[in-house]
Structures are given as structure tokens and as C-alpha cells.
C-alpha positions in Angstrom: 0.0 0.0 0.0 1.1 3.6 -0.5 -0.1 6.5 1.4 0.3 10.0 0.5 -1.4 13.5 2.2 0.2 16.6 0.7 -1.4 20.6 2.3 -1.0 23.7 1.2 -2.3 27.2 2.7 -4.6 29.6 0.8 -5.4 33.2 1.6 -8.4 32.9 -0.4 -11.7 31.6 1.5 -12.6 28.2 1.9 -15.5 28.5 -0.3 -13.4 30.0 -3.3 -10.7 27.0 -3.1 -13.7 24.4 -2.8 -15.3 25.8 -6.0 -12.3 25.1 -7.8 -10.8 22.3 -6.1 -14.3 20.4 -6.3 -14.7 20.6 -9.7 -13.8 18.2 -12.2 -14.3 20.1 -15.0 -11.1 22.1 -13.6 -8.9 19.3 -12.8 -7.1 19.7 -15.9 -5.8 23.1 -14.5 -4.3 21.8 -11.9 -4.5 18.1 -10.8 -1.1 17.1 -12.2 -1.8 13.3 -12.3 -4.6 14.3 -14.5 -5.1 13.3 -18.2 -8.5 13.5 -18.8 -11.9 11.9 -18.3 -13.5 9.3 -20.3 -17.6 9.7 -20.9 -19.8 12.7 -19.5 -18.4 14.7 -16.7 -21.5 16.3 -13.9 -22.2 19.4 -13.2 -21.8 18.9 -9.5 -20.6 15.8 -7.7 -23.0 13.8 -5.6 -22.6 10.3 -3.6 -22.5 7.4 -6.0 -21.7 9.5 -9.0 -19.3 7.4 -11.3 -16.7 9.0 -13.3 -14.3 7.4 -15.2 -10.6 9.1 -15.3 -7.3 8.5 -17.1 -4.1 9.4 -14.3 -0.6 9.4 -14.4 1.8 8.0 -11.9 5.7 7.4 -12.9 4.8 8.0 -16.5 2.4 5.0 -16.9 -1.4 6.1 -17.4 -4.3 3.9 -16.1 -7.8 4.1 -16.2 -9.7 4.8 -13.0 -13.3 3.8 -13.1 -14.3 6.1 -9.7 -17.1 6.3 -7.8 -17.9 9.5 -5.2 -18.1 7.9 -2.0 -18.7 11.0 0.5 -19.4 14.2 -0.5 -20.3 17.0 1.8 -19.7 20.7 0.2 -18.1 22.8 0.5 -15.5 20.8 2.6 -15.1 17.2 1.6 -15.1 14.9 -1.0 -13.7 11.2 -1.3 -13.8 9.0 -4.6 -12.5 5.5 -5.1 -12.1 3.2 -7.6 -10.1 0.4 -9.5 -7.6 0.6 -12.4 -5.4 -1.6 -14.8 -3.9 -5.0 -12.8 -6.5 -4.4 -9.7 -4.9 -1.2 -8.4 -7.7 0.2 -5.6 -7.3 3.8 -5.4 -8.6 6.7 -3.2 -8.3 10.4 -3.2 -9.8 12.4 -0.7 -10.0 16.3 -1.4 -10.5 18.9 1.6 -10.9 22.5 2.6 -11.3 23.9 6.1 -10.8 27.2 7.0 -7.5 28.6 9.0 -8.0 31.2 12.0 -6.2 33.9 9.5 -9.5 33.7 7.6 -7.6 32.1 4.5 -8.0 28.2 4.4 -6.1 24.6 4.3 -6.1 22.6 1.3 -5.6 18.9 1.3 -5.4 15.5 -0.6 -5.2 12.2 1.0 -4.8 9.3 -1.2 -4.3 5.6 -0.8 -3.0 3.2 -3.6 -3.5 -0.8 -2.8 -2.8 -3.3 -4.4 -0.7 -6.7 -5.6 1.3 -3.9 -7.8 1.8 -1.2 -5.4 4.2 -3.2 -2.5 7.5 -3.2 -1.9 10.0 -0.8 -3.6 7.2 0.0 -6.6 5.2 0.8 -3.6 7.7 3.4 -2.0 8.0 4.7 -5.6 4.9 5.3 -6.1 4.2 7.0 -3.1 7.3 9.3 -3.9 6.1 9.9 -7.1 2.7 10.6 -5.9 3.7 13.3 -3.0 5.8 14.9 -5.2 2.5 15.4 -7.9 0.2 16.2 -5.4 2.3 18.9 -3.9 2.4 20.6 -7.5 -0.7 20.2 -8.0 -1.6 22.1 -5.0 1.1 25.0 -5.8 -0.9 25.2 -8.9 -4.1 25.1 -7.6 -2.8 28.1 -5.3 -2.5 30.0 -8.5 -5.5 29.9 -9.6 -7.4 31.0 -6.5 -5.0 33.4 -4.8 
């Protein structure tokens, strides 16, 4: 298993960052691992919604058939699903607010699987911190 959580402080409100951040119609401006979805993409996320997702992790793509597991605006949402060789995946975005009146981004996310142990599994969560610490340096510069 691999285990990642990368943060990053924003001046900008919760609310701001969780308009952005929450949409997957913007992930291509900033979620790094990112290559674009497969089929229809919602208007708004909701529990049970399925999306399907191409990523990139170490230069190989895989397909991510994902399902929203929680979702509770505008400070949460978790999605899980399987790729290529059995890989279970879960991302988990968040926003809370900080007492400067800016907030806290964060994403938590757990790779399992007969591919992801060992050194491929150190790698990949190497890998994986490093792109989700981008990816929330550029998500700061959109909503900052």
C-alpha cells in the first residue's frame, strides 16, 4: 500500500478553493496526475456518482473507473475506484478554513494493491507526494 497526504495554505476563503478544487471540469488546471476523463463529466458531484478518469503516476497512465463515495460541500469529497492490474485507489479532497481567515487545502490518497508493494510501492508514493504537492502549488494560483 502507498499512502500520500500533501497541504497547502490559501489566503483565499474556503469557499473559493472548494469551487475550484471540487470541480472536475477544472482538474485539468491543476491536478497534475490528470489526463482527462472518459464519458460525460457532472455538473456537481453527488454520492454514487461514477466517473471514469485516465491518471498518471511514474509515466504510466491507467484508467480509474471512480465512484464519489462522500461528499459534503463545501469541505469534503472522497472517490474511489479500480484501475489496470486491480490497483484500488482513493483520493480524498479537503478544505477547512484557518483562523487567519484564508483556508487549508488537502489531498489524501491511498493506492493498494498486488502492484503497489515493496520498492514499486515506496515509488509510487514518492512519485505521488511529489504530484500532489504541485498540483496544489498550482491550484494556489488559480485562487490566490
Amino acid at each position: 500500500m502507498a499512502s500520500v497526504t500533501a497541504t497547502v495554505d490559501f489566503p483565499a476563503p474556503p469557499e473559493k478553493v472548494w469551487a475550484t478544487m471540487s470541480d472536475p471540469n477544472r482538474y485539468e488546471e491543476w491536478l497534475t496526475i490528470h489526463q482527462g476523463w472518459r464519458g460525460e463529466i457532472p455538473e456537481e458531484l453527488s454520492v454514487g456518482t461514477k466517473l471514469t478518469e485516465i491518471v498518471s503516476v511514474m509515466g504510466m497512465a491507467n484508467k480509474i473507473e471512480w465512484t464519489v463515495e462522500e461528499y459534503e460541500p463545501p469541505s469534503k469529497v472522497k472517490i474511489s475506484g479500480t484501475g489496470m492490474a486491480g490497483v484500488q485507489v482513493s483520493f480524498t479532497l479537503s478544505v477547512t478554513p484557518t483562523e487567519s481567515g484564508g483556508s487549508r487545502a488537502a489531498i489524501e490518497a491511498e493506492f493498494t494493491g498486488q502492484m503497489v508493494v515493496g520498492a514499486i510501492g515506496a515509488a509510487v508514493e514518492k512519485q505521488s507526494k511529489k504530484e500532489l504537492d504541485a498540483s496544489l502549488e498550482k491550484l494556489a494560483g488559480l485562487v490566490s
